[in-house]
Each structure stands twice: as structure tokens, then as C-alpha cells.
C-alpha positions as CSV (number, residue, x, y, z in Angstrom):
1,X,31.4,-8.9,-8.8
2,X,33.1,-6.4,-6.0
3,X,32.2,-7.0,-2.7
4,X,32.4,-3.8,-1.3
5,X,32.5,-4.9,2.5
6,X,36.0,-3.6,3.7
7,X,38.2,-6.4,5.1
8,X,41.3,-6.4,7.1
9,X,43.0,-4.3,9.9
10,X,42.4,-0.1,8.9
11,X,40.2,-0.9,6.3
12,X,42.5,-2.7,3.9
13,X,40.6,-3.5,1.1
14,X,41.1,-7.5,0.2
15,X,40.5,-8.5,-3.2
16,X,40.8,-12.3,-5.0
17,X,43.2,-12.1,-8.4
18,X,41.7,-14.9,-10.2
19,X,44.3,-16.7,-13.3
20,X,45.2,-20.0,-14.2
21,X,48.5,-18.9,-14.9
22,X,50.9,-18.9,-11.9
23,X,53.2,-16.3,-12.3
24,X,50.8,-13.8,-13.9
25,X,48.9,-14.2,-10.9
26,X,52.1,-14.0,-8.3
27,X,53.0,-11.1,-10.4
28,X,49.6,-9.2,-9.9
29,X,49.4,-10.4,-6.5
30,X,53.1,-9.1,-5.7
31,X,51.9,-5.3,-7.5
32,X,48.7,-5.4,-5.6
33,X,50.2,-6.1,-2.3
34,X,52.5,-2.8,-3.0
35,X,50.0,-0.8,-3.7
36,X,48.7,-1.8,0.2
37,X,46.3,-4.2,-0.7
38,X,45.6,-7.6,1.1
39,X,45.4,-10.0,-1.8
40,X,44.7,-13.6,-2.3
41,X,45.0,-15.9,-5.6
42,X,42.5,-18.7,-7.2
43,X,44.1,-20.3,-9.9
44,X,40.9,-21.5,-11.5
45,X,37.7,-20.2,-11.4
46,X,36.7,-23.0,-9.5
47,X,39.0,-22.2,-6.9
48,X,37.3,-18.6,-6.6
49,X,33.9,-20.0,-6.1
50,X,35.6,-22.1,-3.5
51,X,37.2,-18.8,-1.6
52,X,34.2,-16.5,-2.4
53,X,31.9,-19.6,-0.2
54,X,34.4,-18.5,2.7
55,X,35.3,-14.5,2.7
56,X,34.4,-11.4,2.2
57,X,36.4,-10.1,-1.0
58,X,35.9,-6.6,-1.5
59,X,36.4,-6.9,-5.6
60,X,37.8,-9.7,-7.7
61,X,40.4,-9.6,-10.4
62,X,39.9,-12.4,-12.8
63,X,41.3,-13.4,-16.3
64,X,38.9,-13.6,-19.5
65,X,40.5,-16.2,-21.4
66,X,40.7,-19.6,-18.7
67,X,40.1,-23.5,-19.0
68,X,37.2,-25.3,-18.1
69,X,35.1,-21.9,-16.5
70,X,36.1,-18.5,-18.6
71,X,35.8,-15.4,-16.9
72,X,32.4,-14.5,-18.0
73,X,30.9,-17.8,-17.0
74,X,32.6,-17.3,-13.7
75,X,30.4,-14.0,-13.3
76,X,27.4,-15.9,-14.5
77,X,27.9,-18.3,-11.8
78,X,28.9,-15.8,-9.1
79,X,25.6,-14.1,-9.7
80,X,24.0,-17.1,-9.6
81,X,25.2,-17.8,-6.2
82,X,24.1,-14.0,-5.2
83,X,27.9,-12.8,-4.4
84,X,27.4,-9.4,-4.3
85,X,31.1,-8.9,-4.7
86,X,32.6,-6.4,-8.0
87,X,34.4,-8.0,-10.8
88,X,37.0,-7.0,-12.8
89,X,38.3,-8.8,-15.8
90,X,41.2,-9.1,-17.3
91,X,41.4,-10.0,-20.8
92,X,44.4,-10.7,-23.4
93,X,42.5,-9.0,-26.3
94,X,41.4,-5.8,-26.8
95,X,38.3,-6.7,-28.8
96,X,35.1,-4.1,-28.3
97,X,32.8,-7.4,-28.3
98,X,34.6,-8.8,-25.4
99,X,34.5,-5.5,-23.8
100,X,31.3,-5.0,-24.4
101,X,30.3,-8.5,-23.4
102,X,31.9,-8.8,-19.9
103,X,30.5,-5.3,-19.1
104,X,26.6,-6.6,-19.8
105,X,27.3,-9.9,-17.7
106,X,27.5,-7.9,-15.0
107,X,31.6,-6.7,-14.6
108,X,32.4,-3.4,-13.0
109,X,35.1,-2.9,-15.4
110,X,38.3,-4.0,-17.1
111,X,41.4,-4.0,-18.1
112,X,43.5,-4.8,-21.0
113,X,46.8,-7.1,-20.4
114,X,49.8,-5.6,-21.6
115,X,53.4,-7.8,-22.2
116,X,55.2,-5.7,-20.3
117,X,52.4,-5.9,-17.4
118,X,51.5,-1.6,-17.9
119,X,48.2,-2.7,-17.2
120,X,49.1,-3.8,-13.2
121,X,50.0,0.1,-12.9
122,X,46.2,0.8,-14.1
123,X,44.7,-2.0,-12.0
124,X,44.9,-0.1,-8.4
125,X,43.0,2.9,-10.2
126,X,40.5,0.2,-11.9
127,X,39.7,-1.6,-8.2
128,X,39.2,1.8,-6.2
129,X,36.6,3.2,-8.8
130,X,35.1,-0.2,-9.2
131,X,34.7,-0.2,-5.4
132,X,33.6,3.6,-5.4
133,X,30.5,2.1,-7.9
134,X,30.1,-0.4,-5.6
135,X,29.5,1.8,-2.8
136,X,27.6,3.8,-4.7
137,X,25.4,1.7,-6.1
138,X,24.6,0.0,-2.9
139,X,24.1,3.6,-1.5
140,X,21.1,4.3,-3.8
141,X,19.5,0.7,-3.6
142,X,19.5,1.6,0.0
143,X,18.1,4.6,-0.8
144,X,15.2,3.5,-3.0
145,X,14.1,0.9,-0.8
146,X,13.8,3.7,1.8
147,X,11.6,5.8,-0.7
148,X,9.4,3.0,-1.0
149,X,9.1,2.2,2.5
150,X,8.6,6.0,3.0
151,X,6.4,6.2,0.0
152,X,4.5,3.1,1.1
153,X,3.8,4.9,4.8
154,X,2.8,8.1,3.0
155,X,0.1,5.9,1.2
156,X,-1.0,4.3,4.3
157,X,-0.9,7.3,5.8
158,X,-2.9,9.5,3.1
159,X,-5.5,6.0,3.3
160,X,-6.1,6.5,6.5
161,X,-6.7,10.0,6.6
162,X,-9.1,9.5,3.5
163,X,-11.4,7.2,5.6
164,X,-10.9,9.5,8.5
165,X,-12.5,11.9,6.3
166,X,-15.4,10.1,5.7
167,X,-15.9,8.4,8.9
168,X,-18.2,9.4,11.9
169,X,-15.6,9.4,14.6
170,X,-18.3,8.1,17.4
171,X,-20.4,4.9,15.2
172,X,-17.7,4.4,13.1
173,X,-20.2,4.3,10.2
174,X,-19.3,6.8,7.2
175,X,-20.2,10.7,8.1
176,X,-22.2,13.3,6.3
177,X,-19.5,13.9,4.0
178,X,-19.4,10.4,2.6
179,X,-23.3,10.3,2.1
180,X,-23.3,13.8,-0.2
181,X,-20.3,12.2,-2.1
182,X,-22.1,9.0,-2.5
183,X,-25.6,10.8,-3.3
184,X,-24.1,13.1,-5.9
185,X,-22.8,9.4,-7.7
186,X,-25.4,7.2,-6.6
187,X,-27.3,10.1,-8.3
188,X,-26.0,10.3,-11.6
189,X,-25.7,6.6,-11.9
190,X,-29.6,6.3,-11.4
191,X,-30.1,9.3,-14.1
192,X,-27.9,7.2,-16.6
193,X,-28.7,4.0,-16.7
194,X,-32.7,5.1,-15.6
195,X,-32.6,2.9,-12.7
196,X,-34.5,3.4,-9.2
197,X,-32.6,5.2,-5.9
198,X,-34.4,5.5,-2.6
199,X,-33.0,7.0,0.8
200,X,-34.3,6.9,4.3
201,X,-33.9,9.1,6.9
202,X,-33.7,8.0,10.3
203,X,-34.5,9.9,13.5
204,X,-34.3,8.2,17.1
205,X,-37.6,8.9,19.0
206,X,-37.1,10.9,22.3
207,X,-33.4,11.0,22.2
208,X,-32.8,14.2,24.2
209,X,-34.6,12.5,26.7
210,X,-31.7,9.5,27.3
211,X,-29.0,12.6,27.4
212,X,-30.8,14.1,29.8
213,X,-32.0,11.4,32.3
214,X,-28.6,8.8,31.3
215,X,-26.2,11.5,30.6
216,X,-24.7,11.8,27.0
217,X,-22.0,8.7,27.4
218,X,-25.2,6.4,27.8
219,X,-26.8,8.2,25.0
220,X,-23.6,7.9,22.7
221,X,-23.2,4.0,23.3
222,X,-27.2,4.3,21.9
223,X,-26.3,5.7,18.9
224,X,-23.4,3.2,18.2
225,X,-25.2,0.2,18.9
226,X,-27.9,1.7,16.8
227,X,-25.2,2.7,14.3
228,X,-24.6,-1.5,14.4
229,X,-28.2,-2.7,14.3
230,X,-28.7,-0.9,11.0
231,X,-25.7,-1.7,9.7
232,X,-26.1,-5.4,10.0
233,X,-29.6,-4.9,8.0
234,X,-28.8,-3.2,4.9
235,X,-26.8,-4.4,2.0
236,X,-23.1,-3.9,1.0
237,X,-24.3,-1.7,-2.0
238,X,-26.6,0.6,0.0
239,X,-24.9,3.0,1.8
240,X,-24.9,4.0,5.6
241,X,-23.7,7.5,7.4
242,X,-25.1,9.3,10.0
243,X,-26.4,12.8,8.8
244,X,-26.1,14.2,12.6
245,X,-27.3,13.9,15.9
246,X,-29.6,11.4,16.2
247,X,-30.3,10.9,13.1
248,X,-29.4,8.3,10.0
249,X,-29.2,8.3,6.6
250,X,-30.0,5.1,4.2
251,X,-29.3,5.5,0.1
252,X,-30.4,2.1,-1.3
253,X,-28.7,2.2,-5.2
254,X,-31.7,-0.1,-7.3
255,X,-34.1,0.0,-4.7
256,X,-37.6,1.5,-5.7
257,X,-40.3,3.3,-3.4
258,X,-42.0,-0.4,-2.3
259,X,-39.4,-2.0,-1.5
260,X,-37.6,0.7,0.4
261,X,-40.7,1.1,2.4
262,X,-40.2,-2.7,3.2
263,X,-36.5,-1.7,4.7
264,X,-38.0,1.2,6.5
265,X,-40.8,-1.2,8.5
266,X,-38.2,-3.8,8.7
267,X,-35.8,-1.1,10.6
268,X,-38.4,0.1,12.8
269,X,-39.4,-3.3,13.9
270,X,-35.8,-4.0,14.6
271,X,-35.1,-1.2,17.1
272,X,-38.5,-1.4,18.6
273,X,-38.0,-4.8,19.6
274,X,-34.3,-4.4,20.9
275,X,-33.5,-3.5,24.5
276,X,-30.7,-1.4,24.4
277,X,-28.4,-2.3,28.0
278,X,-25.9,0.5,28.0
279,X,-25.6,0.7,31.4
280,X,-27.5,-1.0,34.6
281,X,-31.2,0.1,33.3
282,X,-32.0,-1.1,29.8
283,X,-33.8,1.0,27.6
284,X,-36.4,0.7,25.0
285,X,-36.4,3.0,22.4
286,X,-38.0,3.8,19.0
287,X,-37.4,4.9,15.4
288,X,-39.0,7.7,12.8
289,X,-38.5,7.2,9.4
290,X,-39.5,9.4,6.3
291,X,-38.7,7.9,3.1
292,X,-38.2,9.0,-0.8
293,X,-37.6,7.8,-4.1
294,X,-36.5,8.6,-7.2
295,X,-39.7,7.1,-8.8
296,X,-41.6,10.6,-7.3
297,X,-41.9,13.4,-9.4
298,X,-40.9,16.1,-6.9
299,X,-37.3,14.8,-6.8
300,X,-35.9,16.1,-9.9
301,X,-32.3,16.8,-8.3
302,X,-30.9,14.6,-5.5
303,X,-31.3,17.3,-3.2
304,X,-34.2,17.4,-3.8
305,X,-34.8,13.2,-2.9
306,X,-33.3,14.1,0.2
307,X,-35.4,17.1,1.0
308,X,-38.3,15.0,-0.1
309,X,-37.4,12.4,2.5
310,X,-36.8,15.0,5.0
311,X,-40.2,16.1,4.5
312,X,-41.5,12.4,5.4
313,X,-39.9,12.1,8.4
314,X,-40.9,15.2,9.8
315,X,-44.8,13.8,9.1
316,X,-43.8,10.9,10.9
317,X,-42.8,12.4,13.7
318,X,-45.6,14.5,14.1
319,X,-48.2,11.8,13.3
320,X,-47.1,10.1,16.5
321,X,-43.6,8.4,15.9
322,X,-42.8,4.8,15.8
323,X,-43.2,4.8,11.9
324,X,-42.7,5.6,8.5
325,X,-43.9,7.8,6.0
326,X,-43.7,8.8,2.5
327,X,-44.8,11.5,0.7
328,X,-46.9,11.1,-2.4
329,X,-47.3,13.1,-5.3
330,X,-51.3,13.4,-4.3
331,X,-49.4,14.6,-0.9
332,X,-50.8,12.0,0.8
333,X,-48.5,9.7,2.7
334,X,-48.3,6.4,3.9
């Protein structure tokens, strides 16, 4: 197979005539060299291997028809070895098969000898189109390992700027978009298969106060290390955004109105008992929750879950803070 690496002084092309017979291969050699070739001769396909182990050829001429290693196991054992190298072969007989043969093993082409060696005026044409293919096909496996690569950055890429999209920039949790895309399918799946969805809102008690007395860094660290704490206590399938501001969203997928209540006391005990250190002073801060389920007859849509849990919060707040609340369909609450 043509290797299509130029060789030799002003880009001489070199090429390996490959026959067991002497003086066909003197002959070609002799023909080749006047065409401005550099040319070197194996009289056995062994003796190719041999060369090929050494230097660069940029094609190889060899015979079809040769003792112990024919041409076409010569190819087969040159692309076994990985010489990326053209072949040409030369063959006695005419025959389509043989043609046909040499072509799917892997030659760039051939040619067909002639008695009164016609076919050594052909051969110079045959070499400089087989190295033309070469080039060319080299060219475009260059090419499409560049389109991967590129294509393979452009998925990275576009991956990135997906989770972008759905990531609060500050906490690093997912953002308000994520949670409305997960609510609407969280949403549907719990219509489907009738199975239970809660979601609890989180607010942080007082925040405005830490902006104002710490300054807003201090108050952003807060909300990432709160961002972390609750995190850490809910499960892979619930998920996690902050709905802005101060303030968190749970949707727990299979979770009814008890146990969610059980996650909202078990969140509020959490960040009560935490001292948050952001800077010199620590801090001790507090949690509202107001939580909903699917279970309730007033949530009929998932905005209307969300609203529902909305509502809770906003009772908890205002019935002193540092807890969690639901709202019944008696509209009573916890």
C-alpha cells in the first residue's frame, strides 16, 4: 500500500518495484528512474517486508504472480504490519477476478504486463494517481477526525451550556427553570401511574437582616452553605433548586403529605441547630417551611401544588417562623 510520505532531495517520490524476476525488475526499475523517480528493487516479497521495516516508500510496485508470498498475500501482510504505504500490482493476466481481487485486499490500483513492456509507459501515470488517492484519502481521514474532535467540543460545549441553563449560578444547586421542568414531569408521572408528589418551600427566617448588618457576600456564602445542608438531606430522586432569593424549593417524586412533613421538621431542625461561620461572627439562623401534596384536593394542577405550598409557608411565617405548616382541606394547618 502507497506510502504517500515524499522521500528524497526536491520531493522525489521513491517507490519499491517488487518481482522475483531480475530483469523484469531492472527493466522497470531502469523506466522508472527515467521518468525521475528514485527507485529501489525486492526480489521477493520477503525482501519488501524487509525494506518497508526500514524506509519510507511513497508507493510499491509489486508482481501478482510470485513464489512462496504472492502479491496479494504481500498486501495482506503489509496491512498487517500497518504500512500505510500504496500498492500497485502487477499482474500477467488480465482476468476481472484478479482484478477485482487485488483491488478489495486493499491495492490502489494496477496494471496489466504487456510482452513488449507497454505497460512500463502506463506505470508513471498509475503511481502519481495512486499517490494523488493517497494524499487524498489521508486528507479526509484527517479531516474527519477533526469533525469529530470539533463535533465532540460542540457536544461538550452545548452540555455545558444545558446545565448552565439549569443551574443557580451562586449555590450551584439547579435554578427555577429546572424545578418548573421537573414539576411539569414529576407532574405527569404522579397523574399516570397514581402515585404521591409532595414539594416544600423553603424560606430563610430574617434574611434581609444578615444583608443588611453582614453585607450581601456574608449573606451569599449563607445561602450556599444552606444550598449544601439541604442538599446533603434529600434523596437523589427528589429534586433541589432554589426558587429565588432566599428561598428553596423541594419536589419529593413518591413521597406523600406524612412523610414530607417528616423532611420538612427534619430540615428545620437541621438549620436551626447549625452555626453558620461565614465570616469572624457566627450566625444562627432559622427556616420556614410550607408544605403540599398531591394527596390534597385543592391541587388539581401542579401549579396549583405549588401555590398550595406557597400558601403554607406564608402561614408559617406569620404564625411565628421556625416551622412548618400545611394546609388542609378543613383549612386548618399543622
Amino acid at each position: 500500500m502507497v506510502s504517500l510520505t515524499l522521500s528524497g532531495k526536491g520531493g522525489t517520490m521513491k517507490i519499491l518495484i517488487v518481482d522475483d524476476d531480475e530483469n523484469q525488475a531492472e527493466l522497470a526499475k531502469e523506466r522508472m528512474q527515467q521518468e525521475g523517480f528514485s527507485v529501489d528493487c525486492a526480489l521477493s516479497a520477503k525482501e519488501c517486508l524487509k525494506k518497508v521495516s526500514t524506509t519510507i516508500y511513497d508507493a510499491i510496485v509489486s508482481d501478482y504472480s510470485m513464489p512462496r508470498m504472492s502479491g496479494l498475500e504481500l498486501l495482506d501482510e503489509l496491512a498487517k504490519r500497518g504500512v500505510d504505504t500504496p500498492v500497485i500490482i502487477a499482474t500477467g493476466f488480465g482476468d476481472e477476478k484478479i482484478v477485482v481481487q487485488t483491488m478489495k485486499m486493499g491495492a490502489y490500483d494496477y496494471v496489466v504486463k504487456e510482452p513488449d513492456l507497454g505497460h512500463l509507459d502506463l506505470l508513471p501515470l498509475v503511481i502519481k494517481d495512486a499517490h494523488s488517492k493517497y494524499l487524498l484519502k489521508k486528507e479526509n481521514a484527517r479531516l474527519m477526525v477533526e469533525v469529530v474532535e470539533k463535533s465532540n467540543q460542540l457536544k461538550e460545549m452545548n452540555l455545558k451550556l444545558a446545565e448552565l441553563s439549569i443551574t443557580d449560578e451562586l449555590t450551584g444547586i439547579h435554578n427555577y427553570r429546572f424545578f418548573q421542568l421537573m414539576l411539569g414531569k414529576e407532574w405527569e408521572r404522579a397523574q399516570r401511574y397514581n402515585r404521591a408528589l409532595s414539594c416544600i418551600l423553603i424560606d430563610i427566617d430574617d434574611f434581609k437582616r444578615v444583608n443588611d448588618l453582614c453585607g450581601h457576600p456574608i449573606g451569599d456564602k449563607v445561602l450556599q452553605e444552606i444550598a449544601k445542608i439541604t442538599s446533603r438531606s434529600v434523596r437523589q430522586s427528589d429534586s433541589l433548586a432554589r426558587y429565588g432569593g432566599e428561598e428553596f424549593v423541594i419536589l419529593l417524586p413518591d413521597t406523600n403529605l406524612q412523610n414530607s412533613l417528616q423532611v420538612a421538621e427534619k430540615l428545620r431542625k437541621l438549620i436551626e441547630d447549625h452555626t453558620f461561620q461565614p465570616a469572624e461572627e457566627p450566625l444562627k439562623l432559622t427556616i420556614s417551611l410550607g408544605v403540599a401534596s398531591n394527596e390534597m384536593p385543592e391541587t388539581s394542577s401542579a401549579g396549583a401544588l405549588v401555590k398550595l405550598a406557597d400558601k403554607a409557608l406564608y402561614k408559617a411565617k406569620k404564625e411565628g417562623k421556625n416551622c412548618f405548616r400545611f394546609i388542609s382541606s378543613e383549612n386548618s394547618s399543622a
